[in-house]
N, C-alpha and C positions, 0 to 999 in steps of 0.2 A: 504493500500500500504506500509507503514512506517511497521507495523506489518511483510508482505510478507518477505520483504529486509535483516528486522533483520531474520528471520529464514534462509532464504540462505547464509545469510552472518557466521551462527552460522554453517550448514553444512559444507561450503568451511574452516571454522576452524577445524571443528571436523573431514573430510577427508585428510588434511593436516598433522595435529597433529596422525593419524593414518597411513597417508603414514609414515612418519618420527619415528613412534615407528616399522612398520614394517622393514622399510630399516634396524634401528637397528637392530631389533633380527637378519633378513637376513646376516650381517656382522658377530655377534654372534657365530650362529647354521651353518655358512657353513661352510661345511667340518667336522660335527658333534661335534657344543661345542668349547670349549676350545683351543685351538694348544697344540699339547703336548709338552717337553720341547726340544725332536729333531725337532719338527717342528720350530719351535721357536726359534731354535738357531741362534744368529746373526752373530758368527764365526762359523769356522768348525775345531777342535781341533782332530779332526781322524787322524788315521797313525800312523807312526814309527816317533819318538824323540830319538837325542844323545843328552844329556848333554854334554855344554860345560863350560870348568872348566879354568873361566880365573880371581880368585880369590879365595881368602881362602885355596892356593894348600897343603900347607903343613895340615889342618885339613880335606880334601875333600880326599887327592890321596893318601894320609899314615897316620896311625893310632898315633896319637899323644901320646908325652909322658904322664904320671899320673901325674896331676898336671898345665895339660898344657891349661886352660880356658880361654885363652887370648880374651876381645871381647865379652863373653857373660855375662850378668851384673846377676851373680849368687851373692844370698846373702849367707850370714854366713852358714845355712845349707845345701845348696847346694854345699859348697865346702867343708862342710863334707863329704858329698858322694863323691863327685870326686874325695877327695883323697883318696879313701878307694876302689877303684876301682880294681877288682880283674876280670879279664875275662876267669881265671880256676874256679872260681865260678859260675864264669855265664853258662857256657860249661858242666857244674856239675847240675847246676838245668833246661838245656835243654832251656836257655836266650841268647841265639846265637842270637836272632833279635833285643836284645832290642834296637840297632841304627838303626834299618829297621822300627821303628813306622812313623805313621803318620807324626808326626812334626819332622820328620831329613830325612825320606825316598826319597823326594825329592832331599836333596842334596848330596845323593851316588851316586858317578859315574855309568852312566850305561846308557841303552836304557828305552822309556815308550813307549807304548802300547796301544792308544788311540780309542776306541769302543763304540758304543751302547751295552749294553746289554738287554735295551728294551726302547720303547720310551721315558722314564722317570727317566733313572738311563745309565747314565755315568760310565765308567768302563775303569781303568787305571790297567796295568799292567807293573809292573819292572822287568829286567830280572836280576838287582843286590837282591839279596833277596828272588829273587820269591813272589811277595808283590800282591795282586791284592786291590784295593780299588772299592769302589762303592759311585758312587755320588747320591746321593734319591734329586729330586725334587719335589716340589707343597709342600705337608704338611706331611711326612712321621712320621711317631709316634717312637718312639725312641725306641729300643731295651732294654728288662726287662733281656736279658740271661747277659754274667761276659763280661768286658772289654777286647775287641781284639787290636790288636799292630793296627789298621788301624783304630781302634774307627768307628766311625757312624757319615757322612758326609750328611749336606745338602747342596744344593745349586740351585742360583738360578742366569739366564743370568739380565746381566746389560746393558742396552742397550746406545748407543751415544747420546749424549747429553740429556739423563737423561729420553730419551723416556722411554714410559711403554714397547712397543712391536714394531714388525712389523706393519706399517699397512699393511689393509688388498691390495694386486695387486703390493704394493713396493719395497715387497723383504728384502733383508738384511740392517740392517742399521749399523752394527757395534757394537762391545761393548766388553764386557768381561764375565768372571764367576767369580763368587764368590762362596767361598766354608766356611763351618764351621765346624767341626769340633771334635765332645767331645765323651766319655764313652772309652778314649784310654786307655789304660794298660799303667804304667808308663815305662817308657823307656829312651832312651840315644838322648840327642841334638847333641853329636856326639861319635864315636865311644869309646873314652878314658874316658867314662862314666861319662859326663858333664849331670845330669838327670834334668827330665821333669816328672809332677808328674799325676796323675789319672783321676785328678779335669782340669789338664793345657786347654788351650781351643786355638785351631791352626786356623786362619783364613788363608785363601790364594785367593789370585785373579791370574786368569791364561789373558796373555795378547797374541794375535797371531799379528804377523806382516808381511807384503807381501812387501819384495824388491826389489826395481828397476830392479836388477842382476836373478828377478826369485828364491831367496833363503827366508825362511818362518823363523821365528822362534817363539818361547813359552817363553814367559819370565813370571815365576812363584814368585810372590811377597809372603812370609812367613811371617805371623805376631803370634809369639806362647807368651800366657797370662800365665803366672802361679804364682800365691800368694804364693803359697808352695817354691819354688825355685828363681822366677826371683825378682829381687826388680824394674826392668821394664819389656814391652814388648823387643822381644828380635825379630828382624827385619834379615830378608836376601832377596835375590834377586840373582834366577836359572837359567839361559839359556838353553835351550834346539834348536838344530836345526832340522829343518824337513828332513828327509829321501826317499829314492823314492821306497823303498822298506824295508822288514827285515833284510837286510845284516847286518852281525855284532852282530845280536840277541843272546844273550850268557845265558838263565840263569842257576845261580849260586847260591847257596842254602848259606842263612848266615852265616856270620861269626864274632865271638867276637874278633878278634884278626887284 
């Protein structure tokens, strides 16, 4: 009898302990695997954005004097280049973007462009610049071809209060993206050729927010690293508002000047 007890008791284990790896997998594999990363997103960052420019005016809305690095913590060599900043030179070797790169492209005035381009790559486009960027999520392998002004961005959603995901029937929980950054082509922090070097490494976190009044906005945190140029990180913070449409969509082809 004692013998009998323990073997049903060892079944009701062994069927329990197999419901509960099954339910796992079943949370897992539904819906095929993984969530992709538009599945999975806890914001929705799509649409039309105006930046709005309610600081920094005189480096953001007009092209600053040579000389004029007020704010960003450039060491010794980096303010060799700035002074030496020539934008018929640049216009000369076909460098009309180099302040349209990754780490400043954000903060030129103008519209973004926010898209799927497939389930796992995020797609921004500027209509100052004509700039398109691509955000690669999961584990993208880094590009062997020459450094582009938009470098090779990964990124991955962060979700509220430090959750890994959605679960699964919950829905959205909230959070942000993170984005990194590198293989950019050296280019300009800002137009008056305050540079940023090859190696520099740009993180950014994009934040959306939803107001009482019904108005959304994107608030883009910039963190750009460069041993070459900065003797710190070199921090800003972008506002964008949402749009209800393309109105206002202008783009405009670079310019050094």
């Amino acid at each position: 009898m004692k013998y009998k007890l323990q073997l049903v008791l060892a079944g009701v284990i062994w069927l329990t302990a197999s419901d509960r790896t099954s339910a796992q997998a079943g949370r897992v594999d539904q819906g095929g695997g993984a969530p992709t990363a538009q599945a999975a997103a806890p914001i929705d960052l799509t649409g039309y954005w105006v930046s709005i420019v309610t600081e920094d005016w005189r480096f953001r809305m007009l092209t600053p004097g040579k000389g004029d690095y007020a704010s960003v913590p450039l060491n010794a060599e980096a303010i060799k280049v700035a002074d030496a900043w020539d934008p018929a030179k640049d216009e000369a070797a076909g460098n009309q973007c180099k302040s349209y790169g990754a780490a400043a492209i954000m903060r030129v005035p103008g519209r973004v462009h926010i898209s799927w381009e497939n389930e796992n790559t995020l797609k921004i486009e500027t209509d100052a610049g004509m700039q398109t960027r691509l955000f690669h999520f999961g584990r993208p392998q880094p590009p062997s071809a020459q450094p582009v002004w938009q470098g090779f961005s990964v990124a991955q959603w962060e979700y509220a209060g430090g959750a890994r995901g959605p679960r699964p029937g919950e829905g959205s929980r909230g959070g942000d993206l993170k984005v990194v950054t590198t293989h950019m082509r050296p280019g300009y922090l800002r137009k008056n050729g305050v540079p940023y070097s090859g190696n520099a490494i740009l993180t950014e976190y994009f934040h959306r927010t939803l107001e009482p009044n019904g108005d959304s906005w994107l608030i883009v945190t910039t963190l750009v690293e460069d041993q070459q140029y900065l003797n710190q990180p070199f921090q800003t913070s972008t506002h964008f508002k949402k749009q209800a449409d393309r109105s206002g969509w202008d783009p405009t082809p670079c310019t050094s000047r």
